[in-house]
N, C-alpha and C positions, 0 to 999 in steps of 0.2 A: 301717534304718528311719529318716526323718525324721518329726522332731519339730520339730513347728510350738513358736513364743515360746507363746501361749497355755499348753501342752499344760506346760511347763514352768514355769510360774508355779503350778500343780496340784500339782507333786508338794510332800511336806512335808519337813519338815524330818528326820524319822524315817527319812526313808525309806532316806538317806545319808547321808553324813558334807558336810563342807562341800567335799572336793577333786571328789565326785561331783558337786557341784552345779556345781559352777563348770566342770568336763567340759560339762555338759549344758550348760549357758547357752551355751560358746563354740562346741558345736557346732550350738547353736538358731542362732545368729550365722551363721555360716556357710550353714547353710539356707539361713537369711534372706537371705544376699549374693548365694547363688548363685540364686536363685528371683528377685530383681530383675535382676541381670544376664541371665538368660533370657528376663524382662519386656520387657528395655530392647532386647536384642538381636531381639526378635520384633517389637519398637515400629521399631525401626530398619530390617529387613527390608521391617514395610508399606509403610514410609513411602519407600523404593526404590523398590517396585513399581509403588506410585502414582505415582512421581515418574519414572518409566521407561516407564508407563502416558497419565500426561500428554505426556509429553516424544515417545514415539511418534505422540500423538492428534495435537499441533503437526507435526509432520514432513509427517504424511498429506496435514492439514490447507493444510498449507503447498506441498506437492508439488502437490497438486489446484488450491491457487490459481495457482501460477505453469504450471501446466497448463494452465488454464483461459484465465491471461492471453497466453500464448505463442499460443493456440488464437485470443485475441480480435485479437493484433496480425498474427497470419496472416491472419485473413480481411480486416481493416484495408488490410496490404500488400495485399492480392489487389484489392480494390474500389480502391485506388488506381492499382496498375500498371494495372486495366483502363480505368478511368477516362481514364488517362493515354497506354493505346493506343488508346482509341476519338478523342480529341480527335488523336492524330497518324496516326490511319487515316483521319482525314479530310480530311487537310492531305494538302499535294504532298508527293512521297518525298523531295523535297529538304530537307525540315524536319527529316529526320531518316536519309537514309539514309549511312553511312560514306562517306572520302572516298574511298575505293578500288572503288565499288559505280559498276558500269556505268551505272547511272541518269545520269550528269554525261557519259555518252559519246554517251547515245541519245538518238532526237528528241525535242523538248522538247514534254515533256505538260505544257501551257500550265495553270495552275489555273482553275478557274472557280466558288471561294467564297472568300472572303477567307478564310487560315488563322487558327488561332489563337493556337498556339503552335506553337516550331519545340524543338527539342530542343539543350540549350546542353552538354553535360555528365554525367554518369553519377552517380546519387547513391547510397550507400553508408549503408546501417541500422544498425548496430548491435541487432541481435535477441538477445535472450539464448541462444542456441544455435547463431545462426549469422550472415553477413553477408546482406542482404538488397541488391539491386542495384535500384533501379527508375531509367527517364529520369528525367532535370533537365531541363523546360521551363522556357522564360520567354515572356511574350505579345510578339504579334509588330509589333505596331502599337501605338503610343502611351505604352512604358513604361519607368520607367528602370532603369537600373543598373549599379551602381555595385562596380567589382572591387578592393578593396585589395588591397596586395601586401607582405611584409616583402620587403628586400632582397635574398634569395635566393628568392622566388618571382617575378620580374620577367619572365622566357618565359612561363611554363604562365599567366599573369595576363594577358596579352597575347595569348595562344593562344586562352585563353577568349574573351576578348571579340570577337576576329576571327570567331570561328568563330559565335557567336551571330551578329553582323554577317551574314557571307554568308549564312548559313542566312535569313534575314529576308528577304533583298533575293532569292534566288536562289527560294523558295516565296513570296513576294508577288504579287500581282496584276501584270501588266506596267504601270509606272504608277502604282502603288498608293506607292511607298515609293520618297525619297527620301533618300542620304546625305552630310551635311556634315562631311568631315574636318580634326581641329583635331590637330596635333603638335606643340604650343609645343617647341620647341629641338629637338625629334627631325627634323625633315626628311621624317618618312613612314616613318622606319624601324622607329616602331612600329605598323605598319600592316599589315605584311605585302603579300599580292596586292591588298589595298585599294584599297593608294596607286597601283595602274595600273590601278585601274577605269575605265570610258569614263562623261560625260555618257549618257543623261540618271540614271543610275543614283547617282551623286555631282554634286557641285555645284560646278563648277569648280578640280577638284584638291584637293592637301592645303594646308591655311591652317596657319602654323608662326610668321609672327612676330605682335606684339603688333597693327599695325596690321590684318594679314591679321585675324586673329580677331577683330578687335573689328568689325570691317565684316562681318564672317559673320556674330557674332551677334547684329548690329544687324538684318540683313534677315530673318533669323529671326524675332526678335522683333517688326517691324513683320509680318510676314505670320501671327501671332497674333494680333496689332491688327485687323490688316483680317479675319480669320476671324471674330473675337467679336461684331466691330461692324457688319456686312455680309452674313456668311452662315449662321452659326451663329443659329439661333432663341430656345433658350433653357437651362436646366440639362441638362432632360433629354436637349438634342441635342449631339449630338458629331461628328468626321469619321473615326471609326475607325466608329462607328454606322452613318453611311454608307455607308462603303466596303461595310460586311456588309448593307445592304439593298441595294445597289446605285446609292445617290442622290448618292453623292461628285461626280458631274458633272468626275471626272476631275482634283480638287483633289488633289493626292498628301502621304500624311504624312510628317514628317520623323525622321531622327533622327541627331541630334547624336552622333558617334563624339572624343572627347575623351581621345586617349590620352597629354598629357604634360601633363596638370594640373601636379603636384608637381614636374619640373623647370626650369617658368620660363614659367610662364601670370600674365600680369598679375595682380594682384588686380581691376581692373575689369571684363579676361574672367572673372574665375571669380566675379563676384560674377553676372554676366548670365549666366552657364553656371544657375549654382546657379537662377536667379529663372527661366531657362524650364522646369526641372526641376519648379520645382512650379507654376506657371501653364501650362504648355503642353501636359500630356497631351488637354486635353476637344478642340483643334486636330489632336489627331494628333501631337505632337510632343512625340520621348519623346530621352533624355540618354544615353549608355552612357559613361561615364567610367575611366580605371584610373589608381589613386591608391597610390602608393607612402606607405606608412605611414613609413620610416625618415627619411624627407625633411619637411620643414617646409611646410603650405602656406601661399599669399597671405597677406599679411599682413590681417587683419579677415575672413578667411574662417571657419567650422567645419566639421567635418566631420559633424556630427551632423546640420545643417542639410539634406543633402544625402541621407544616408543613412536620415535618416525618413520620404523620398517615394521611395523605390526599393528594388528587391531588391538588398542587401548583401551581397555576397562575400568574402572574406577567402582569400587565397592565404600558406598559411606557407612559409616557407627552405625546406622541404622538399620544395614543389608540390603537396601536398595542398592542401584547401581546406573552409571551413566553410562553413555559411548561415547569415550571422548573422542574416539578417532570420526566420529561422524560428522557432515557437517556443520561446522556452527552454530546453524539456523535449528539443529534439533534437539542441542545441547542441551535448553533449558524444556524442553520439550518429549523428548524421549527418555523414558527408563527402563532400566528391565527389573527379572523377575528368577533369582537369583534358582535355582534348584535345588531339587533336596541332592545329597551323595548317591552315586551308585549303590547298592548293596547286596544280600548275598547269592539274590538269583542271577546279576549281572557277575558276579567273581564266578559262583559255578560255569555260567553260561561262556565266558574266556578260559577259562581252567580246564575245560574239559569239552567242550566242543572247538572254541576258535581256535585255541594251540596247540592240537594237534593236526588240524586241517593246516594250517598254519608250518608246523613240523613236516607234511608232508610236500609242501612245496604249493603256490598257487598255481591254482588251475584254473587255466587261463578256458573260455568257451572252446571249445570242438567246433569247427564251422566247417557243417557236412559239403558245403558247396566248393570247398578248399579239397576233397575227396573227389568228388563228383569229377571236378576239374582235371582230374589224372585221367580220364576215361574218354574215350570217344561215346556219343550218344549214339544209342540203337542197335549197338553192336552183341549185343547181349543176346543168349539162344536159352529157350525155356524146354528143350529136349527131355530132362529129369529132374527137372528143378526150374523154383523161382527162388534168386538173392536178392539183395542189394544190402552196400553198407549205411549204416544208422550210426555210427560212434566210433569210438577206439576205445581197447581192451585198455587195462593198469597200465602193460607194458608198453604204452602208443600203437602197437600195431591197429590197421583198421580191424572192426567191428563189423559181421553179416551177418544180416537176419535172411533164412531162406529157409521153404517147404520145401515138397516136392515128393515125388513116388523111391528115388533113387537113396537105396541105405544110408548112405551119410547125410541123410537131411531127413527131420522131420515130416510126418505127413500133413499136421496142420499145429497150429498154434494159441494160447491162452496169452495176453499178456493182463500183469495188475496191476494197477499204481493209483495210490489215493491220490485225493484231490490237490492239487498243486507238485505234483507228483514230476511232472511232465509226458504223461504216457500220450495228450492229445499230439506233443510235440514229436514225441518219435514218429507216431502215425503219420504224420504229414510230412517226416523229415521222409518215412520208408515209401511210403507213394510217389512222392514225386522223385525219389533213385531209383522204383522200379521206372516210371516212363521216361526217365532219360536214359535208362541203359538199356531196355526193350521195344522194340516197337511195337503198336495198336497191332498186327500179324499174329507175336507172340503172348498178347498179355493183356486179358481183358481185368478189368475189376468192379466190383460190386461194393457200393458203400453206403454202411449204414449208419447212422447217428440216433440213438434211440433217445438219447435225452434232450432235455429243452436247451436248446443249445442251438446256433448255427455254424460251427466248427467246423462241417463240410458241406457252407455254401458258397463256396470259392470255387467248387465242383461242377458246379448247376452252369447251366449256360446260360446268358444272356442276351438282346440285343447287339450288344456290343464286343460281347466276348463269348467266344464258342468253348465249348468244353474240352479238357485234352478227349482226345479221341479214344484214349483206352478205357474212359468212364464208361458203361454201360448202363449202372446207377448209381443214385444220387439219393439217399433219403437223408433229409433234415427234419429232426424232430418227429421222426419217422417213430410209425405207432407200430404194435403188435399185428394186425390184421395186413398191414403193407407190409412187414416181416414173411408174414404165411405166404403171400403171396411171391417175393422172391424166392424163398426156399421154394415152393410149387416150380416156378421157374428153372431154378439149378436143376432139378430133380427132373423136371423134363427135356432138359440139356445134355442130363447124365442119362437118361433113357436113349434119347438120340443117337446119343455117340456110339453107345452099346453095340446099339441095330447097326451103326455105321460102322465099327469093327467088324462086326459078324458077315455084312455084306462083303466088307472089303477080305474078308478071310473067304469066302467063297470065291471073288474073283481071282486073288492072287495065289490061292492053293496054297498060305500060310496062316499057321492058325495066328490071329493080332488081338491082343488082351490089353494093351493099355495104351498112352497116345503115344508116348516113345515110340513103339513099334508100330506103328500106324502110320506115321513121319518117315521113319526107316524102308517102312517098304511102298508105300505108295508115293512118298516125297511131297503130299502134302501135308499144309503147317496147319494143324488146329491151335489157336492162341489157348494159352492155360488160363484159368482164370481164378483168381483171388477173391474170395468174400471176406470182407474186412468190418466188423459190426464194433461197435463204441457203445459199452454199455448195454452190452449183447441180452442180459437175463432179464431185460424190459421184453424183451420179444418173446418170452419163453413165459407170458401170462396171461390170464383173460381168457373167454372160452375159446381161443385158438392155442391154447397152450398144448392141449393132448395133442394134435397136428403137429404142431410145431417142430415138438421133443422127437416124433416118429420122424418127420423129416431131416431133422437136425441129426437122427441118429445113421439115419440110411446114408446120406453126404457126408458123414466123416468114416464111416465104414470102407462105403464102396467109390464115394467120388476122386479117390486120389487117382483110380487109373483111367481115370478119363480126362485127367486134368482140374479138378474142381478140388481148389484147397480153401478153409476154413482157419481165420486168424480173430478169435474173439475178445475182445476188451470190456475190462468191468474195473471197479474201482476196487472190489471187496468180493470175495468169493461165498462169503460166511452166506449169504442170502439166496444164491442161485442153487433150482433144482430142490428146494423143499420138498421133501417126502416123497422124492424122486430116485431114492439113492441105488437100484439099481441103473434105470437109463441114465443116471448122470456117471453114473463110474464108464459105464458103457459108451457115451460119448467123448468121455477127458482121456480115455485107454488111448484114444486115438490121436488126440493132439499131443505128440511126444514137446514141441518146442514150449516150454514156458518162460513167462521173463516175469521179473517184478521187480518194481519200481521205486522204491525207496519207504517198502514193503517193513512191516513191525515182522518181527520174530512169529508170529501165531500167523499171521497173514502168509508169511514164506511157509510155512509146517502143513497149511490147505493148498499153497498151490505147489508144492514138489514132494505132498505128500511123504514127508517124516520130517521129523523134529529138529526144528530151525532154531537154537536158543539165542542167537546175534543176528543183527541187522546186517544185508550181504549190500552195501554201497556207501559211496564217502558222503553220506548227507546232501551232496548236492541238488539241488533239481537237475531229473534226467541219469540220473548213475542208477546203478542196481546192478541183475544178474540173471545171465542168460544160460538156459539151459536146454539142451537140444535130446533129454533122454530119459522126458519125462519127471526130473527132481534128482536122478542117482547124483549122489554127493562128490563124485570123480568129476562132473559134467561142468560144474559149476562154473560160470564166466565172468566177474565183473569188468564194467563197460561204464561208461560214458556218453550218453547222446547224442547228436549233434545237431548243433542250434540251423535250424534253416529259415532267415526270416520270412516279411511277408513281402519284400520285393526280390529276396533270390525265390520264390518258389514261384511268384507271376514272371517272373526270366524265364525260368526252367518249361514251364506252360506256355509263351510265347516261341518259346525256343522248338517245343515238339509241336505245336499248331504247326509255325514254318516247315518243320520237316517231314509232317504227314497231311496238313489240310485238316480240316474238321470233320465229324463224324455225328453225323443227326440221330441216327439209333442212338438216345438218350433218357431213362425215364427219371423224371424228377419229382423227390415227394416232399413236402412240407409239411407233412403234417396232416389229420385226416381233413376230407373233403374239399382240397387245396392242389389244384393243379394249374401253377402262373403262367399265362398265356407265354412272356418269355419265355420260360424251360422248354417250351414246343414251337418257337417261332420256328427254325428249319424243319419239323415235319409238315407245317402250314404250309410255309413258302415250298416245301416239294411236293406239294398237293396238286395236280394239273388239272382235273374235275372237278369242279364245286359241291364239296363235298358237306356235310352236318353233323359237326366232331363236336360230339356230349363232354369228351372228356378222359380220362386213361384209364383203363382195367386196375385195379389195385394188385399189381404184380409188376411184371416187365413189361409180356408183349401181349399186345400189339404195344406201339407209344402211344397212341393215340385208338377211341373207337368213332367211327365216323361212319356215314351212309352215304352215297351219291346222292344228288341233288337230279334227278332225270325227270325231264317234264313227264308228266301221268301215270305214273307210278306211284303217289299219295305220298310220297316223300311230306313227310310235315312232323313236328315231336308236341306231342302234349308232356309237361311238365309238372305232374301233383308235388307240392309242396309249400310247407306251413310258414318255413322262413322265409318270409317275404326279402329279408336281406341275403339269403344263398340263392332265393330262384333268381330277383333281379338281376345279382352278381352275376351267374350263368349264363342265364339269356343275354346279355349283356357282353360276355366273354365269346358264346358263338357267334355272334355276330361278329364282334374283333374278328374273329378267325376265320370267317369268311372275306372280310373285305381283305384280308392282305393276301390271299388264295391268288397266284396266276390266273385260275380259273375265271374269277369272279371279278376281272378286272373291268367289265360290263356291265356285272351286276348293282341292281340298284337296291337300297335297303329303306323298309320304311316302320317306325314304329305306334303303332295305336297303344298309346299314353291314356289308358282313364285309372294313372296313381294320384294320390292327390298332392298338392305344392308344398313343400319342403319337407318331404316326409327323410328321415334319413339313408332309408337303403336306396332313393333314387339316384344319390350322388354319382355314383360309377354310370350309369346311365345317361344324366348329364354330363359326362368326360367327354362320355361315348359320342356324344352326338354333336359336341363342340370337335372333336377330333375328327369325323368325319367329315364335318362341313356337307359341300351341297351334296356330297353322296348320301345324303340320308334326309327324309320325309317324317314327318310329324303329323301324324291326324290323331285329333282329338275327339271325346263323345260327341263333341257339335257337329266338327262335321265328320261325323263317322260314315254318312251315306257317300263319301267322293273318295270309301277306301277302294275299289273296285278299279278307278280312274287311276287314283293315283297310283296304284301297286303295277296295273298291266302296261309292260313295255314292250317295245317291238327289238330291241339291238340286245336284249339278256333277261337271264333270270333275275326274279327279283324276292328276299327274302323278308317276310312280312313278322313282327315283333308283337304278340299283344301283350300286354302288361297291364293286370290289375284289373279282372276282371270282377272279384268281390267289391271295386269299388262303385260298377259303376250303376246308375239309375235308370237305364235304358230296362223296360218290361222284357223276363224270361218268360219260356225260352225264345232262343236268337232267331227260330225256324221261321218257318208258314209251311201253309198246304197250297197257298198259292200261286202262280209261277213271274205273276207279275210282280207280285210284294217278298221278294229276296233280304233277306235281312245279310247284312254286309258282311261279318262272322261266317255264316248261315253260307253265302258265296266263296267266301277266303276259305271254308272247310271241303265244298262239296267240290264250285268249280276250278276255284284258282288252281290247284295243281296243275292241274291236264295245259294250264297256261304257263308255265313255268315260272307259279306263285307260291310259294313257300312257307307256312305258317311252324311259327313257332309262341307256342302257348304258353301261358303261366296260368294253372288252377291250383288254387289254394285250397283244394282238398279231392279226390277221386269223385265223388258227388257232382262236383263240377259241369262234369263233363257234359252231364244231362243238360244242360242252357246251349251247348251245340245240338244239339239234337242228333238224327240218323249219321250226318254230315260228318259228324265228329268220329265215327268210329271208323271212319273210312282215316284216318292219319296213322298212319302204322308203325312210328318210332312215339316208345313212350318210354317215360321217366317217373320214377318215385321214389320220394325222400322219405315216406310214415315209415313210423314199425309199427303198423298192423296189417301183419302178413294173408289176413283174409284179403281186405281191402286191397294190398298192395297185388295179391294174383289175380282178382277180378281186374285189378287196372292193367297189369301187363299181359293178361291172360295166359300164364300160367305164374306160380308160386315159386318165388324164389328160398334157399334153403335157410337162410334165417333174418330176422330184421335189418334195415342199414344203418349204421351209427352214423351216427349226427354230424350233417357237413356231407356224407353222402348219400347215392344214388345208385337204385335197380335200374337197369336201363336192357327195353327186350325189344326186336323188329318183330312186331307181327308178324311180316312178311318172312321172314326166315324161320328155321327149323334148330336154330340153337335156345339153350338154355337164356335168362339171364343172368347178366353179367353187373357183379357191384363195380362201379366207374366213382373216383374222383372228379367232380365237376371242374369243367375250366374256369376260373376266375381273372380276373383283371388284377393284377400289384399294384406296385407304384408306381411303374411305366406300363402305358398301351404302347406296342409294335407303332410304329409309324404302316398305316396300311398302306399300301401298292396305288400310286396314283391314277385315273385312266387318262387313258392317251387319246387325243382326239373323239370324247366321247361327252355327249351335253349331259346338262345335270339332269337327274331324277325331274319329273316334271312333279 
């Protein structure tokens, strides 16, 4: 039992003797020790917890911040690596691509914006978890800098600077940038391929002694004088300013290459080195120095003076290297990564490509809409001829490309140019100067794009934006069988017109042979029309190839005097017409215009047929040579392109919408079995009868093929097809194109859904019916019996969906014999029409059809995607002439007496048409 001190102070004196007491007391003691040291040690315990408590909260705490900041200097790096690839994605690949990189072997893709920075270097982060790598640029024009070196950095310090150097001179403008080499007591040897650069690219060799230097930086510095004083305007003008607007007027910037400061550069050169360093950037004229730190410089020189107008490098024994000029915070943090020297495919590659482009003067871009601008739009007359300018000749004069029937022009045209060539650039430059100087009256055009590419779908109409009005087509990605079908087209154009002379030669008792004289004496305007193909010898393959070449041959023969001219684009000629070589001579006799594009010598010798041993352009992208006489070697033109970007050519297009309106005859192809509800919205919207448009002819016309929608008439489409993702799409796509119909602004739409839940081709069908809203009904197998109800309206037609009928589990066929037990199908086949009920079917194979029963054959627009042409003529009843490629469709009217016809199904893009609201009209019930 413990005994508290109190408890013991209690007891008396009686109660014991005095050995009793003094027991009690030392054991009260004891208590009392052991009950504070329990105290102290439970005081002791807390005060861990908390302090183990705290100590973990700091950890968390601490973890989470350097988390957090790890997190903040990632996306940091990230915004500046992109930063720093967007500025050298815009620059020539020489700004930065390695020395070993084909780029220094291949034609010279000439620049045409001043760069801005070239890539000097590789720079090195120190990140807390890891090394971070981004470019080391430095600006290309105007700046300085300055590379120290300790004594054992004296190569990688010399590597560096060299290599900035070329990069500058080798992505500069040709003409743009000039260099003055200084090697006090070195000779050139710290110059590397420098020092056997050619004029105009350096300035009369390397300058080494005291006098040489001091006469270099004398002319320097008077040609600062005369800049400040003479041409330069005022603070805010500069000649690197210029160079980037274009106003340099061919004045080139300098830059001072100064690589043996520290072994025996006067003090008077280095005091004039240091004074054009900081007076001479706003001139253009920037310093690159390398300065050995272990060495003593000029006497009354400093080096700070130097180092606080320029980017400061610092090279250790080692061959690493710091930025000193960076800020402080990344001094111990940042390193770079020094490069190896230029070598000898970079000297070839300035020696013989850059200084003589260089020598000839910079060429500045051609900017065709600076041409344009001399001209009133539309004023232009297609009488014997179609022009428009594309460039300027060597001599500046403009540049015209033009057909036409009339002797001094070509009847049609070839042009070639490899890849990166610019030949898509002239085409786009030459389209859009034919519709500002012609109007849709004069000048229709036809355009094809045969490779994967969308290059002309800027063309295509939109919801938003209408087509210029002289398009008539539009193929992207356009295959061979869409090819056949415009050629079929022209060729029935050129039949037309024919009959249309000859008529008009009976009425006027003149005889009229071409459209000139047609215009002349009847005074009306037939527009001329251009067929324009990109990668034209794609359409000239595949079993529509024998067509093709007969078609292709008859329109360059006979379409020029009807108007019909032919302008074909390919990269390479070597591959078109394989074992073709009479029809192929037979068609090229006639396109006398050729051009080619920065064309190899063998490439020039197949298109102007004879022996081309030079390259006919300055290496630029976009130069070459035009010839309008078939190749003869007198004809010869060298030209220049001119650049038209992508907001002067949606000008130019916004500019003829305003001055003609838009034009809905448009067909649009993307490719096979791909016709986007877009590209036809204005043939929908000028649709005034509710009409059931499958989709466009694979040619031109009609735009569109579509049926009335007339109550009892059996208006309804069955649909055979295996790709559950093209039938949905389609069925899906009519539909769109009925709800935005003026027609159909009553109409109610409803779909019977037995697909099953998240399959993927139903997605487009869920758009569809979130985009409609209450204009559209859903009945399911459940309640498949209240389709009858819900489809028959009293205020319009109503267009009934069914989808997925392999899925569903209802017992075939849909019929009876009986009149009271109507199976719902079974109804929407036989009676619904005559109610102005509308089915459109999806069977997933011609077999199908049998689960409608008698009812079904009563639908008289059908559809088939097989290639089994037995199967596909039992379904359309009658056989079309050969299987549909994939993506399309046979589409026949029972009810009619034509043929079938292969149609591009309508599909839904990225955007559904916003459909036609109704007005005062309750929803579908």
């Amino acid at each position: 039992m413990r005994v508290s001190a109190p408890r013991i102070g209690q007891l008396s004196a009686g109660d014991a003797g005095p050995p009793a007491r003094l027991a009690h007391a030392v054991r009260a003691a004891e208590d009392a020790a052991r009950a504070l040291y329990d105290l102290a040690e439970a005081a002791a315990d807390g005060e861990n917890r908390r302090h183990d408590a705290d100590r973990q909260a700091l950890t968390r705490d601490s973890e989470r911040r350097r988390t957090h900041a790890n997190a903040l200097l990632d996306a940091a790096t990230d915004r500046v690596r992109l930063d720093i690839s967007d500025l050298l994605g815009r620059s020539p690949r020489y700004s930065h691509a390695p020395w070993d990189a084909p780029v220094w072997d291949e034609p010279y893709d000439e620049p045409v914006e001043t760069p801005r920075v070239v890539q000097a270097a590789t720079l090195g982060l120190a990140a807390p978890h890891s090394i971070v790598e981004l470019p080391f640029v430095l600006p290309t024009l105007g700046a300085n800098v300055v590379i120290t070196h300790a004594t054992g950095g004296r190569a990688p310090a010399h590597n560096l600077a060299q290599a900035f150097v070329t990069r500058a001179l080798a992505s500069a403008l040709p003409g743009s940038l000039r260099v003055h080499l200084l090697d006090a007591g070195g000779l050139g040897q710290n110059l590397g391929i420098l020092s056997r650069v050619p004029e105009p690219l350096v300035s009369g060799g390397v300058r080494a002694t005291h006098e040489e230097i001091s006469a270099e930086l004398s002319a320097v510095r008077d040609h600062v004088h005369r800049l400040n004083s003479r041409v330069l305007l005022g603070d805010d003008d500069s000649l690197v300013k210029r160079w980037q607007t274009g106003t340099a007027q061919g004045i080139a910037c300098t830059l001072v290459f100064a690589a043996g400061v520290d072994t025996g550069m006067h003090a008077d050169d280095a005091a004039q080195l240091w004074a054009l360093a900081r007076t001479g950037n706003r001139c253009g004229v920037g310093v690159v120095a390398v300065i050995d730190t272990g060495r003593d410089l000029p006497p009354g020189v400093d080096l700070t003076d130097l180092t606080d107008v320029a980017e400061h490098i610092h090279v250790d024994h080692e061959g690493g290297a710091t930025w000193e000029s960076s800020p402080p915070t990344l001094h111990h943090n940042a390193r770079l990564r020094c490069p190896n020297p230029p070598g000898s495919a970079q000297h070839r590659f300035l020696a013989t490509t850059v200084a003589p482009a260089a020598q000839r003067g910079s060429n500045r871009p051609v900017h065709l809409a600076d041409i344009l601008a001399t001209e009133e739009p539309g004023t232009g007359r297609t009488l014997t001829s179609i022009s428009a300018p594309v460039g300027v000749r060597a001599d500046g004069t403009t540049m015209e490309l033009g057909v036409g029937d009339d002797e001094s022009v070509a009847i049609g045209g070839i042009i070639v140019g490899p890849s990166g060539s610019g030949k898509t650039t002239l085409l786009h430059g030459l389209i859009h100067a034919l519709a500002h100087r012609y109007s849709p009256d004069e000048l229709e055009m036809y355009l094809l794009d045969m490779k994967a590419g969308v290059e002309f779908a800027e063309y295509a109409t939109r919801p938003d934006r209408p087509a210029m009005p002289h398009v008539r087509v539009v193929g992207i990605e356009a295959d061979a069988t869409f090819a056949l079908g415009v050629l079929k087209d022209l060729s029935g154009v050129d039949a037309e017109r024919k009959q249309l002379f000859k008529e008009a030669s009976l009425t006027y008792g003149q005889e009229i042979k071409n459209i000139a004289e047609y215009r002349d004496v009847t005074g009306q305007t037939l527009p001329r029309i251009l067929f324009v193909v990109d990668e034209f010898q794609l359409m000239l393959t595949g079993p529509t190839e024998d067509a093709a070449w007969d078609l292709l041959d008859v329109l360059a023969k006979q379409g020029r005097s009807q108007g019909i001219h032919l302008l074909l684009a390919t990269q390479s000629l070597n591959s078109v017409g394989t074992g073709r070589g009479l029809q192929k001579a037979s068609v090229f006799d006639q396109l006398e215009l050729r051009v080619g594009l920065r064309c190899k010598p063998d490439e020039l010798s197949n298109l102007f047929d004879r022996t081309v041993r030079e390259r006919l352009d300055t290496g630029r992208r976009g130069s070459g040579v035009l010839n309008q006489a078939r190749g003869d070697k007198d004809a010869d033109q060298l030209f220049q392109a001119g650049m038209l970007g992508p907001d002067e050519r949606r000008r130019i297009r916004t500019d003829v919408l305003e001055l003609y309106g838009p034009d809905s005859r448009i067909r649009v192809s993307r490719g096979a079995g791909a016709v986007d509800i877009c590209d036809v919205t204005d043939v929908l919207t000028a649709t005034a009868t509710p009409t059931i448009h499958l989709g466009a002819p694979v040619g031109v016309n009609p735009p569109l093929i579509g049926v009335p929608a007339l109550a009892g008439d059996g208006r309804g489409l069955l649909m055979s097809c295996r790709d559950e993702r093209h039938a949905i799409a389609a069925i899906s796509a009519i539909m769109a194109g009925l709800a935005i119909q003026p027609g159909c602004r009553d109409a109610g739409f409803v779909v019977v859904d037995l697909l099953p839940d998240g399959i993927p081709a139903r997605r487009v069908l869920d758009r569809l019916v979130t985009q409609l809203g209450s204009r559209i009904r859903t009945v399911t197998e459940a309640d498949l019996d209240t389709l009858p109800d819900v489809a028959t309206r009293a205020d319009g037609p109503t267009f009934v969906a069914v989808l997925g009928m392999q899925y569903a589990t209802t017992e075939v066929p849909y019929y009876s014999t009986g009149d009271d037990d109507v199976h719902p199908l079974s109804w929407l086949c036989g009676t619904a029409p005559s109610q102005s009920v509308f089915p459109l079917i999806w069977l997933d194979t011609p077999e199908r059809q049998r689960a409608l029963g008698p009812h079904g054959e009563r639908l008289q627009l059908r559809a088939d995607a097989g290639s089994d042409l037995i199967d596909t003529a039992t379904f359309l009843g009658q056989r079309p002439p050969f299987p549909a490629t994939r993506g399309r469709m046979w589409f026949h009217d029972l009810a009619g007496d034509g043929e079938p016809v292969l149609v591009d199904p309508l599909t839904i893009g990225a955007d559904i048409p916003l459909p036609r609201t109704p007005v005062d009209s309750e929803p579908a019930r």
